[in-house]
C-alpha positions in Angstrom: 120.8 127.5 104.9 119.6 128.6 108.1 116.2 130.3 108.2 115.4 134.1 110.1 112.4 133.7 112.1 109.9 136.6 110.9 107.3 135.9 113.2 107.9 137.7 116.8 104.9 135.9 118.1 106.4 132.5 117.3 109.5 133.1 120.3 109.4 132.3 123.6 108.6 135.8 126.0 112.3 137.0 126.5 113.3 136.0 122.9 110.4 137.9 122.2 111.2 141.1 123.9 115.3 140.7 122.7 113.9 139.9 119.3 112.3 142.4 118.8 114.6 145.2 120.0 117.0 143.7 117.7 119.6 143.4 119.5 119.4 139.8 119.0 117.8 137.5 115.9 117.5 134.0 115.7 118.0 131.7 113.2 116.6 127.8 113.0 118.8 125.7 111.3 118.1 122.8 108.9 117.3 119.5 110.9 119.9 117.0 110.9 118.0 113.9 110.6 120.9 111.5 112.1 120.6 113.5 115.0 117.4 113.3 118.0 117.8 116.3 119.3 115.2 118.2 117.3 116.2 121.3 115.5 118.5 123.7 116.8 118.4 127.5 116.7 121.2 130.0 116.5 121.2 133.2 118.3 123.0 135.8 116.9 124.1 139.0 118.3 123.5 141.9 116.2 125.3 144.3 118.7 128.6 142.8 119.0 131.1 143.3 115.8 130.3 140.7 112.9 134.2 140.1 113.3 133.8 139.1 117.2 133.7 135.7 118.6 130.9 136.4 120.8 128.6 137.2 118.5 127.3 133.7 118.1 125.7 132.9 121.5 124.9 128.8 122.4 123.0 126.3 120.0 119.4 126.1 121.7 116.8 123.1 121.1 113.9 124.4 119.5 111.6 122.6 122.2 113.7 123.9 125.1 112.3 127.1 125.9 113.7 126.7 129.8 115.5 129.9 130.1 116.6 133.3 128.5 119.9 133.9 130.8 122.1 133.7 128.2 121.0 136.3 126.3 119.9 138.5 129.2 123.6 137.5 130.7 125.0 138.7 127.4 123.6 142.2 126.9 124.0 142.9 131.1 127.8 142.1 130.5 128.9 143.3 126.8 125.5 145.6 126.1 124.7 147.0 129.7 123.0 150.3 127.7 120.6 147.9 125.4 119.9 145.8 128.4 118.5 149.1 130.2 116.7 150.3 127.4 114.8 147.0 127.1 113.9 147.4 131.0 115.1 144.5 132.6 116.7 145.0 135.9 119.4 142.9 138.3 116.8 140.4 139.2 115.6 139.5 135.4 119.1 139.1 135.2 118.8 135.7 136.7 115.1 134.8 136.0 113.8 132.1 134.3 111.1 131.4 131.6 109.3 129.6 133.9 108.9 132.4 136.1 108.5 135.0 133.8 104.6 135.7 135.3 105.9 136.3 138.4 108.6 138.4 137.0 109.2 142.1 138.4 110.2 143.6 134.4 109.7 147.0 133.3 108.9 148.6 130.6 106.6 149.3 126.9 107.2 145.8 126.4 106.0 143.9 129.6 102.5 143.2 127.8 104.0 140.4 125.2 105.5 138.6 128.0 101.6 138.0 129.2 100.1 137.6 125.7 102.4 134.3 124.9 100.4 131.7 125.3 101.6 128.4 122.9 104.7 126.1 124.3 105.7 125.9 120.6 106.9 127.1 117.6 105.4 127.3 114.4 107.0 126.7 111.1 109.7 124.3 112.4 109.7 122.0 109.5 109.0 122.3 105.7 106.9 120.1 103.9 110.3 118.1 102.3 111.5 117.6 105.4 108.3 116.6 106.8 108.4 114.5 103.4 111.9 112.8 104.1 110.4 111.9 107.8 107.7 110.5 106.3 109.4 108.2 104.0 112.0 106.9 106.5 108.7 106.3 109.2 107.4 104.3 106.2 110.7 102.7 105.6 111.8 101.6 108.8 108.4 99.8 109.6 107.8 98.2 106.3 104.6 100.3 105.8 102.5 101.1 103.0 102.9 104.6 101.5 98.6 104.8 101.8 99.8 105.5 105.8 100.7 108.6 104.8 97.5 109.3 102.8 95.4 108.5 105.7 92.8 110.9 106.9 93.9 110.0 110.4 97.5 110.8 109.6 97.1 114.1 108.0 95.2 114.0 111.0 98.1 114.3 112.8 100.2 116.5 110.6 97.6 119.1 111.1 97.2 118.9 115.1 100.8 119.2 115.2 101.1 122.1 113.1 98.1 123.7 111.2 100.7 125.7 108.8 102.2 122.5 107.3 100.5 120.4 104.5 100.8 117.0 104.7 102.5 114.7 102.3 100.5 114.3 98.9 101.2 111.0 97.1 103.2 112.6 94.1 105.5 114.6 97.2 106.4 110.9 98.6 107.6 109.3 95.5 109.3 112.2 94.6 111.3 112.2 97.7 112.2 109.1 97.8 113.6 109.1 94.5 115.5 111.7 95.2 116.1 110.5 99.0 117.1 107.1 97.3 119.5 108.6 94.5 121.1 111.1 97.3 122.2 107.4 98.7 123.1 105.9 95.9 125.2 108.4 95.5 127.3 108.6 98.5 127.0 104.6 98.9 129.0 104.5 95.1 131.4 107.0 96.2 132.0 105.1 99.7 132.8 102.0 96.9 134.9 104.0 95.0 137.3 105.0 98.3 137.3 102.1 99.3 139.5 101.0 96.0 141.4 103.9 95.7 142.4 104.7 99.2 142.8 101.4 100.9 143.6 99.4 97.5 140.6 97.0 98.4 138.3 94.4 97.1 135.0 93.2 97.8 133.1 89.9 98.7 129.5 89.2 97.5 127.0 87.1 98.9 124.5 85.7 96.3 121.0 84.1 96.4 117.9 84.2 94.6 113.9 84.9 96.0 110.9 85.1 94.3 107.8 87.0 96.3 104.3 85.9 96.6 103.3 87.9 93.8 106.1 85.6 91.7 108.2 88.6 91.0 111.7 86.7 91.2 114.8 88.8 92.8 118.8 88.3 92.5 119.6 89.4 95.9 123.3 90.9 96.1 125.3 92.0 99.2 128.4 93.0 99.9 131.0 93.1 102.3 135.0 93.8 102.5 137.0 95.4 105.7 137.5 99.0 106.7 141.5 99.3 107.4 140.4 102.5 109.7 138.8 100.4 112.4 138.8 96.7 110.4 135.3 96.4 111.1 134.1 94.2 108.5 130.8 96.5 106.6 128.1 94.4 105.1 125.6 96.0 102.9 122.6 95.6 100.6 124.1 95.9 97.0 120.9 95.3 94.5 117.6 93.4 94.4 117.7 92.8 90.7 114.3 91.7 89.3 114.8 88.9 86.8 112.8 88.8 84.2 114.6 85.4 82.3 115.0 81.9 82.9 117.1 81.7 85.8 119.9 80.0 84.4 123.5 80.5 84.9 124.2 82.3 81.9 121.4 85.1 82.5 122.7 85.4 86.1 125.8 86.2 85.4 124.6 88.7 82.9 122.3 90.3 85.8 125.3 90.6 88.3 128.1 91.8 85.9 125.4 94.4 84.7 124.7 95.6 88.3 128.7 95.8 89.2 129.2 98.0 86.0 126.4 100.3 87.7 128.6 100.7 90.7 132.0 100.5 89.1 133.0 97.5 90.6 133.2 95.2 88.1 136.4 94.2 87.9 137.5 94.5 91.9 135.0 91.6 93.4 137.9 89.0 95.1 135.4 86.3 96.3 131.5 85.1 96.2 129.9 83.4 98.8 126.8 81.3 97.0 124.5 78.0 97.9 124.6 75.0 95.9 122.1 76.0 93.0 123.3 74.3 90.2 122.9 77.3 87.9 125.5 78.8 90.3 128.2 76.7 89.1 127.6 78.3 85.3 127.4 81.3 87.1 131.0 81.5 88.1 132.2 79.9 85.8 131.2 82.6 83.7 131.8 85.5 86.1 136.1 84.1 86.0 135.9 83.9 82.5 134.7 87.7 82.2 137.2 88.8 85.1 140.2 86.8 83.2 139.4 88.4 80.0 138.8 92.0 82.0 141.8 91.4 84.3 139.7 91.4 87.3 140.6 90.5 90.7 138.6 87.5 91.1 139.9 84.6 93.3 137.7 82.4 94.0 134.0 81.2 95.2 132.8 79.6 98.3 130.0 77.4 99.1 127.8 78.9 102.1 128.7 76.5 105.1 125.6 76.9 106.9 123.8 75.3 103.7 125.9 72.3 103.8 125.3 71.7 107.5 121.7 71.9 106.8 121.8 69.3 103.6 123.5 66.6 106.3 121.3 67.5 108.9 118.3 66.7 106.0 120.3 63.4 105.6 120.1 61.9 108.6 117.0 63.2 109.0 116.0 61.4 105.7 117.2 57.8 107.0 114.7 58.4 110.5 112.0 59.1 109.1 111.5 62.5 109.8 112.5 65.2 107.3 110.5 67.8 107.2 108.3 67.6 104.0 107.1 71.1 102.9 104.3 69.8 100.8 103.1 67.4 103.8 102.9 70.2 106.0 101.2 72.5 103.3 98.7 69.9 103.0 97.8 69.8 106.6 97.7 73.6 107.0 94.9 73.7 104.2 93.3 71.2 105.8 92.6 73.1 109.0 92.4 76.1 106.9 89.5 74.7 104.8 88.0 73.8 108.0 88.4 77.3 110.4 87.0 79.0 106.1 83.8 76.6 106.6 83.3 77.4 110.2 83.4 80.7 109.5 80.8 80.6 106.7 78.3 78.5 109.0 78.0 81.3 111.8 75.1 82.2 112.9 75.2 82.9 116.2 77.6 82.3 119.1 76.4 78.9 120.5 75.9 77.4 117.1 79.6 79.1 116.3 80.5 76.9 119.6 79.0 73.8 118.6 80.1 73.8 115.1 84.1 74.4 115.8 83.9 71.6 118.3 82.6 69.4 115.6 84.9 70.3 113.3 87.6 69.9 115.6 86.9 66.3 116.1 86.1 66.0 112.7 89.9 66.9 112.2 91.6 65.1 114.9 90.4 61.6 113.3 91.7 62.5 109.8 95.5 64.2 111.0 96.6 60.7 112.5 95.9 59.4 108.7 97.0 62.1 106.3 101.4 61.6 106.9 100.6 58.0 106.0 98.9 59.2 102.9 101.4 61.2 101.7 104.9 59.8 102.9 105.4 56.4 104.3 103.4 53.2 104.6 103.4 51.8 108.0 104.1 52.9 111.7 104.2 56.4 112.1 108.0 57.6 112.9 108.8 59.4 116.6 110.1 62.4 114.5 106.6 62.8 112.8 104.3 61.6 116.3 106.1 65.0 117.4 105.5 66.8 114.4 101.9 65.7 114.4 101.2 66.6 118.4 102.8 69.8 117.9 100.4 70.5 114.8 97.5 69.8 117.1 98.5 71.7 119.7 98.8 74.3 117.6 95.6 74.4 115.5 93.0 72.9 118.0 91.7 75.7 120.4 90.5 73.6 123.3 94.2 72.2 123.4 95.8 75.5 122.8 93.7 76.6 126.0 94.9 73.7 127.8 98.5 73.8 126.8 99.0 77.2 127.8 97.0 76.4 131.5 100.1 73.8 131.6 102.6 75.6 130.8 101.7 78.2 133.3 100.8 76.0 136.2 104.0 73.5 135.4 106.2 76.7 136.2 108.7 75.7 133.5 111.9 77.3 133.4 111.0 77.9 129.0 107.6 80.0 128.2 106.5 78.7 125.2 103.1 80.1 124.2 103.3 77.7 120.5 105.8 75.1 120.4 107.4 75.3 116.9 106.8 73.4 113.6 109.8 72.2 111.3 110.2 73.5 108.0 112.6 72.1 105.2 114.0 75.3 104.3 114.3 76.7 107.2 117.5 76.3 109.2 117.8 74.4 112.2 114.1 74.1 112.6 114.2 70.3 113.6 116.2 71.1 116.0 114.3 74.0 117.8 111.2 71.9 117.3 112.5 69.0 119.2 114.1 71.3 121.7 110.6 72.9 122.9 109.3 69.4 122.7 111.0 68.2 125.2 111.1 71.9 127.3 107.7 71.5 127.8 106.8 67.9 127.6 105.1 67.6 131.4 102.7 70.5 129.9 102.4 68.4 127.3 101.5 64.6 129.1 98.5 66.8 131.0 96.9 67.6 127.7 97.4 64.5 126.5 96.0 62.8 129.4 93.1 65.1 129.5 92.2 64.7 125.6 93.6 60.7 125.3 91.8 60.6 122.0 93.5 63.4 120.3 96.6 61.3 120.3 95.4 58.4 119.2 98.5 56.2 117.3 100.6 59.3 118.1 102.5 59.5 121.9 105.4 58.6 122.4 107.1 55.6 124.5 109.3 56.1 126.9 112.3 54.3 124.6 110.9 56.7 122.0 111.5 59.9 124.2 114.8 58.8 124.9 115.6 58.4 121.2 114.2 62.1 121.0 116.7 63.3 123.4 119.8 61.5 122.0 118.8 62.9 118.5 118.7 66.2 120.2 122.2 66.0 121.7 123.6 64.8 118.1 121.2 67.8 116.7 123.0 70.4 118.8 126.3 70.6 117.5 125.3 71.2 114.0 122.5 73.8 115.3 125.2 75.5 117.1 127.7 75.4 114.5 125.2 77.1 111.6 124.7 79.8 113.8 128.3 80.2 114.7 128.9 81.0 110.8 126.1 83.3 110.2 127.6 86.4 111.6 127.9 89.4 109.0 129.6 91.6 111.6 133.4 89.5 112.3 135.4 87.6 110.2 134.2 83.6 110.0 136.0 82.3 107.2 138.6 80.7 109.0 136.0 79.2 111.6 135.2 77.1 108.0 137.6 74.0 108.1 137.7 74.1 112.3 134.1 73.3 112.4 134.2 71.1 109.8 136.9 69.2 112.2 134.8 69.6 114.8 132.0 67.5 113.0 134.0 64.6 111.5 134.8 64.0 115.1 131.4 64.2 117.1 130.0 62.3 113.6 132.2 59.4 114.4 132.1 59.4 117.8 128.8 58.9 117.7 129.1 56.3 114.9 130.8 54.1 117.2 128.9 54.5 120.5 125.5 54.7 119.7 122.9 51.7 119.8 120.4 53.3 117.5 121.1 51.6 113.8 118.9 54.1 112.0 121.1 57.1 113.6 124.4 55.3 113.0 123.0 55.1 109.0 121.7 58.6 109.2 125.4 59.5 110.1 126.7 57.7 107.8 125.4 59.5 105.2 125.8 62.8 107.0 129.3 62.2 106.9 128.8 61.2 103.5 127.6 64.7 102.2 130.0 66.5 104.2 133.1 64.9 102.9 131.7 65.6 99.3 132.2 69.5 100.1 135.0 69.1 102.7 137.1 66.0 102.7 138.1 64.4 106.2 141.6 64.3 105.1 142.5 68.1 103.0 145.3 67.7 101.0 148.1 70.7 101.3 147.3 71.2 97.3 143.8 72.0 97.5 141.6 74.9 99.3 143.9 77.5 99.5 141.5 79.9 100.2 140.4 78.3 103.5 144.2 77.4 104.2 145.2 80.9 103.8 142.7 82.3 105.7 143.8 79.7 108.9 147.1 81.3 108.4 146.3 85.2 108.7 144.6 84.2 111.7 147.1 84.8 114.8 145.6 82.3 117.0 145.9 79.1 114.3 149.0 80.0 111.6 150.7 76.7 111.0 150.2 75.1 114.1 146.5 74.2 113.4 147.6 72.0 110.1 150.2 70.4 112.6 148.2 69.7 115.3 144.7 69.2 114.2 145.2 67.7 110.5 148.5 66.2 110.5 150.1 67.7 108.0 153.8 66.0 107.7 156.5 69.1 107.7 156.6 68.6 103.4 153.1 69.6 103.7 153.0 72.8 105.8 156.3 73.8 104.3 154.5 73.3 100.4 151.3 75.7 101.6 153.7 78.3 103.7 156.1 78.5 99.9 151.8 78.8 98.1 151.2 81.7 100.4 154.7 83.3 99.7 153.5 83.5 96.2 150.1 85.2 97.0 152.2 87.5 98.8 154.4 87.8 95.9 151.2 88.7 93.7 149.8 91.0 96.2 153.6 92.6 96.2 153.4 93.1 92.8 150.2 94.7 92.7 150.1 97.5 95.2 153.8 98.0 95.9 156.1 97.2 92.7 158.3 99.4 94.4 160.3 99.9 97.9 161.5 98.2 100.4 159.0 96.3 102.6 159.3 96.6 106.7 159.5 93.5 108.2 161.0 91.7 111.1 163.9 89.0 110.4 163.0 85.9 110.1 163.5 83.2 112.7 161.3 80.3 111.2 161.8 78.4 114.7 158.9 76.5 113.8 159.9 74.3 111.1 162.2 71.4 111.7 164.5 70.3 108.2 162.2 68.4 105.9 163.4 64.8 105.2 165.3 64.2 102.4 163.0 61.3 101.1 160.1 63.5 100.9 159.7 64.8 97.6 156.8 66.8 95.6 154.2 64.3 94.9 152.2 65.5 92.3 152.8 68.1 89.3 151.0 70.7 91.2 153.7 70.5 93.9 156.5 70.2 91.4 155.2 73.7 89.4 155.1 75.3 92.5 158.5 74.6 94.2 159.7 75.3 90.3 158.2 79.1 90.6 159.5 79.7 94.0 163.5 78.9 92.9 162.6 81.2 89.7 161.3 83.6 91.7 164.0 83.4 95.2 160.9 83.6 97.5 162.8 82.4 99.9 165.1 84.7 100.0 163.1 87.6 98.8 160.1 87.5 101.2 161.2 87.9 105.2 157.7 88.9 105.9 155.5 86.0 105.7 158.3 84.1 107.9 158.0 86.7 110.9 154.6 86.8 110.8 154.1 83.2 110.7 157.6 82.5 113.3 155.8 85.1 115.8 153.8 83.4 118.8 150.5 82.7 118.4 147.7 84.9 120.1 145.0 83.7 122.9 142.2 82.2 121.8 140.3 85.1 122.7 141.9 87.2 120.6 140.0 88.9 117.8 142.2 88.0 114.7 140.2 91.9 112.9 141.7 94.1 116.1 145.1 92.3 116.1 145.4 93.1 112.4 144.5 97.0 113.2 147.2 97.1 115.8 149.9 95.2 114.3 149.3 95.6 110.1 151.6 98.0 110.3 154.3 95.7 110.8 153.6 93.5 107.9 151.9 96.0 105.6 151.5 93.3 102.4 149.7 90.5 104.5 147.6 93.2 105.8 146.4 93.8 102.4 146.1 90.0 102.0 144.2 90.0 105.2 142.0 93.3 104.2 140.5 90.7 101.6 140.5 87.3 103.3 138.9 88.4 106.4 136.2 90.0 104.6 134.7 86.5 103.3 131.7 85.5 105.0 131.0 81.7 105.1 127.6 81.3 105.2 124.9 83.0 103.0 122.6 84.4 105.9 123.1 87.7 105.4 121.4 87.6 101.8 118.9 85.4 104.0 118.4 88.3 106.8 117.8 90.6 103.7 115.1 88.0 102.0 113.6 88.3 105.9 113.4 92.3 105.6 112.4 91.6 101.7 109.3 89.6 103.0 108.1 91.9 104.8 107.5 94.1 102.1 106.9 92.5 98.9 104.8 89.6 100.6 102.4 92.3 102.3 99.0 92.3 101.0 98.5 95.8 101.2 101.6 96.4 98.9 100.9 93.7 96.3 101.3 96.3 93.5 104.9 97.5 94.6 107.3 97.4 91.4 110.2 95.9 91.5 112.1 98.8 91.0 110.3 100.4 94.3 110.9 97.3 96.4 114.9 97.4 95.5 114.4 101.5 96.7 113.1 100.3 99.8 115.8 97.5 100.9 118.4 99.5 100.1 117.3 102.8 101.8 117.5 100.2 105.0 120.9 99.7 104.6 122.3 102.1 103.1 120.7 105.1 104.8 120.7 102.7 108.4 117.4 102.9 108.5 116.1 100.4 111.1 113.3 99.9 114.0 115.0 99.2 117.4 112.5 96.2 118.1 112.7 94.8 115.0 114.0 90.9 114.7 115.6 89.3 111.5 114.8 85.4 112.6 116.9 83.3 110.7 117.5 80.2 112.5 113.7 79.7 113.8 110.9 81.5 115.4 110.3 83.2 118.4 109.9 80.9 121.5 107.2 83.5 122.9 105.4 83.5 119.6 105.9 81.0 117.4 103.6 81.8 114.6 
């Protein structure tokens, strides 16, 4: 509701005048917070008929107090006899605000125009408003809520306008209560369209965190496509606090209890999860409560990017080098111990001086020592001479100092203020490590020839760097490949079984060329652990839900099983007559009735299957038994056009061609609504955990409940609430700062 300014003294000079003649009122009007343009205020005519069109004069910023022709304009053209009366003449007509000193005006009211002294307004903002500011401030820079108590903020508050109270504690959880419910709100009834208008289902991406304060979390998101614009949408769903053991049973309780919240129980068509055991009783029991619910449930997926890392590990493992948290734990108390008794010894600066350089030395001759202690007996591997360097470089100030002289005077093409530590859990941290190793390895050979002793047992041979490099190329492709699969914003699924492809190949390549027997056994078993989840040879029978997803895509359809698996003809004819039946069920479903829209078939791209070719297992045999019950073949003329029609450029995006051509084969776009909206990797649960860290694992807001923290995630996505600057580093950290 827009609100009548009642103080004459709070308008601009000409407003003033205007104002107060009443010919003209003005009226501010709430502020729309998605907006940066600042309040806007309405002038309203009161001369003209309420009937009349021109009574409502031009929207006007509340800060833009640059002229008063429009109004003036207005009562010279439509109100000549007001515009008299209030004594402006032919050259106010044209003047400016700016100018309004200089003006040449007329009349009882010329002194106001000389008493207005403030630029602004008063009263431009309530104390909810200012409240609702407040809490998206706090929420989009992972602040505490005592920022708002400050002195130095109410500070603030009060400079900027002495009428308005600031924020009290109880007005800030108050609002964002109520901000939080208003979301919750429109974010259940953007779920609800989503089923009822576009007939769609959802994905969920599942993974579990527990903070520093060991409050432990079931973090939920979900994703599915808009058929508007077939952008896929990705959102926080819950941070469930769990306060049971964390086994499957209890988990699936958690989730089914937070889908009945939002209604969406029975309309989730995929999961995305890691490979927890307790995960595996976790869907098992979520498809036993959708069967017995007649849910939509399909299937579950394994998050890609977690597999790549578990090889990686492997290989890793058989050289020596994985990344051993508790090692590195170990040697960060160390120094920590060390920098806590320095600091306790202080008494002045020189002695300060004197004392960290003992302690320094003190801790270069025990690193060499401690991996030896905790891992492996014997030489020290290249992986962890690197690992140990770096940890020195990183933690000893004199060769911090030096480092960074080297870096600087070595001109190299990579700043690198820190070069990077592994972690185990982390993502393609090996990788990134090694990487800046070898970036900034002249840097590195003048601090090591400066400070010989420091690296005592620890540099590296020239054979050994050239180990480091070929470990790097191998080290690349998965590195390159996680990341590839951790988009939330595009469809990946697909992307699934071509990288996969793409790995059994490099893999034994590299097998066979390479001189290094420890990398040829760390392969080995790389390969190993991949085929577990993804078999080198995937039989026609099995993973439908990748194989389907290969075939909605324009730019693979059939031709990828052909050409980069070798499916025989039996095979690729057996998963196009699985597909038919999806589309059969899909049929079914949302259009039981009418005649589908489809072009004729051609189906130039199968050649007559041999006649000694026959279903091999019962699977096959139930199958080609449902179709002939059924007459897919003669029923369904869609699934053959769409998969007859040529294939797209590989630069197509497979989400725009649906937009533009789902029309034409409205059941597979339904079919693709759903496929397409699988993500393959968990990362976006991960990029939440990243957002989640910074808020539960601050020490200023140790005492945050559960229920709060889950408020303040979810405000971020749902409400969009982010900081332009901000960066959600999944894959490592920052080459400019490292910490």
């Amino acid at each position: 509701m827009a609100s009548n300014f009642d103080t004459l003294t709070e308008l601009p000079p000409w407003e003033h005048i205007i104002a107060k003649s009443g010919a003209i009122s003005f009226e501010l009007l709430p502020l729309d917070l998605a907006s940066n343009k600042g309040r806007q205020i309405r002038p309203i005519c009161n001369k003209c008929p309420i009937n009349s069109t021109k009574r409502l004069l031009p929207l006007k910023n509340q800060y833009n107090y640059k002229s008063a022709t429009n109004y003036i304009s207005h009562l010279y053209h439509h109100h000549k006899t007001t515009w008299e009366e209030l004594g402006f003449n032919k050259s106010t007509k044209s003047s400016s605000i700016a100018s309004s000193s200089k003006s040449s005006t007329t009349g009882p009211l010329d002194q106001l125009v000389t008493q207005r002294q403030k630029p602004l307004y008063t009263n431009t903002i309530n104390s909810k408003e200012l409240a609702r500011l407040t809490i998206r401030f706090i929420v989009a820079n992972n602040l505490s809520f005592r920022t708002a108590l400050s002195p130095t903020y109410k500070q603030l508050i009060q400079r900027l306008n002495s009428d308005i109270l600031p924020p009290t504690q109880h007005s800030l959880y108050q609002e964002i209560e109520a901000y939080y419910n208003e979301q919750l709100d429109l974010f259940k009834q953007k779920l609800y369209l989503h089923i009822t208008q576009n007939k769609g289902t959802f994905t969920l991406c599942l993974d579990g965190w527990t903070s520093a304060n060991n409050k432990s979390y079931l973090g939920i998101t979900i994703h599915w496509i808009n058929p508007k614009d077939w952008t896929l949408e990705s959102y926080i769903l819950r941070l469930q606090n769990l306060h049971k053991k964390h086994s499957g049973e209890n988990l699936n309780k958690a989730l089914i209890n937070v889908l009945k919240e939002f209604n969406i129980q029975n309309n989730i068509f995929c999961i995305t999860r890691d490979n927890a055991y307790n995960n595996d009783t976790l869907i098992k029991d979520f498809k036993e409560y959708n069967k017995a619910n007649n849910g939509l449930f399909y299937s579950d997926i394994r998050c890609i990017a977690h597999i790549i890392n578990l090889i990686v590990q492997d290989i890793l493992k058989e050289l020596k080098g994985q990344p051993i948290e508790e090692e590195l734990l170990i040697i960060e108390d160390d120094a920590n111990n060390a920098t806590k008794n320095n600091e306790e010894q202080e008494e002045s600066s020189n002695k300060r001086k004197r004392q960290n350089t003992q302690n320094e030395d003190q801790l270069v001759e025990s690193l060499p020592e401690l991996p030896l202690l905790i891992t492996e007996t014997g030489p020290i591997s290249l992986i962890k001479k690197v690992r140990l360097q770096i940890y020195k470089l990183r933690n000893i100030q004199r060769l911090i100092s030096t480092l960074s002289e080297a870096i600087i005077g070595k001109n190299l093409p990579r700043k690198i203020k820190r070069p990077q530590l592994d972690m185990p859990v982390r993502w393609n941290s090996t990788f990134n490590m090694l990487d800046q190793y070898i970036a900034i390895k002249p840097a590195i050979d003048l601090v090591i020839l400066q400070y010989p002793n420091d690296f005592k047992n620890i540099t590296l041979s020239n054979d050994e760097i050239t180990q480091i490099k070929e470990l790097i190329d191998v080290l690349f492709l998965f590195s390159e490949a996680s990341i590839e699969v951790q988009s939330d914003n595009k469809p990946i699924l697909m992307l699934t079984i071509l990288i996969t492809t793409e790995l059994y190949q490099y893999i034994n390549k590299t097998i066979r060329t390479t001189k290094w027997k420890d990398l040829k056994k760390g392969l080995l078993l790389g390969r190993k652990k991949l085929n577990k989840y993804f078999p080198q040879k995937i039989e026609a029978s099995k993973y439908d839900i990748y194989s389907f997803a290969i075939l909605l895509d324009p730019r693979l359809k059939e031709q990828f099983f052909r050409e980069e698996l070798n499916w025989t003809n039996y095979d690729i004819s057996f998963l196009r007559d699985r597909f038919k039946v999806l589309w059969l069920d899909y049929k079914k479903r949302y259009r039981p009735e009418g005649p589908i829209i489809a072009s004729e078939s051609s189906s130039q791209d199968l050649e007559a299957i041999n006649e000694e070719e026959r279903p091999k297992s019962l699977t096959q045999r139930l199958y080609k038994r449902y179709m002939d019950a059924n007459e897919l073949t003669v029923d369904n003329k869609e699934v053959d056009a769409y998969i007859s029609e040529a294939r797209c450029p590989a630069d197509t995006l497979p989400a725009k061609w649906w937009q533009i051509y789902g029309q034409k084969y409205p059941i597979l776009s339904l079919i693709a609504q759903d496929y397409l909206a699988i993500i393959a990797s968990s990362a976006a649960i991960e990029r939440e955990f990243s957002k989640l860290a910074d808020i539960a694992n601050n020490k200023k807001r140790g005492r945050l409940s559960a229920r709060r923290v889950n408020q303040l995630i979810s405000l971020k996505s749902w409400a969009n609430i982010t900081y332009n600057d901000e960066e959600e580093i999944i894959n490592g950290e920052n080459d400019e700062d490292s910490d």
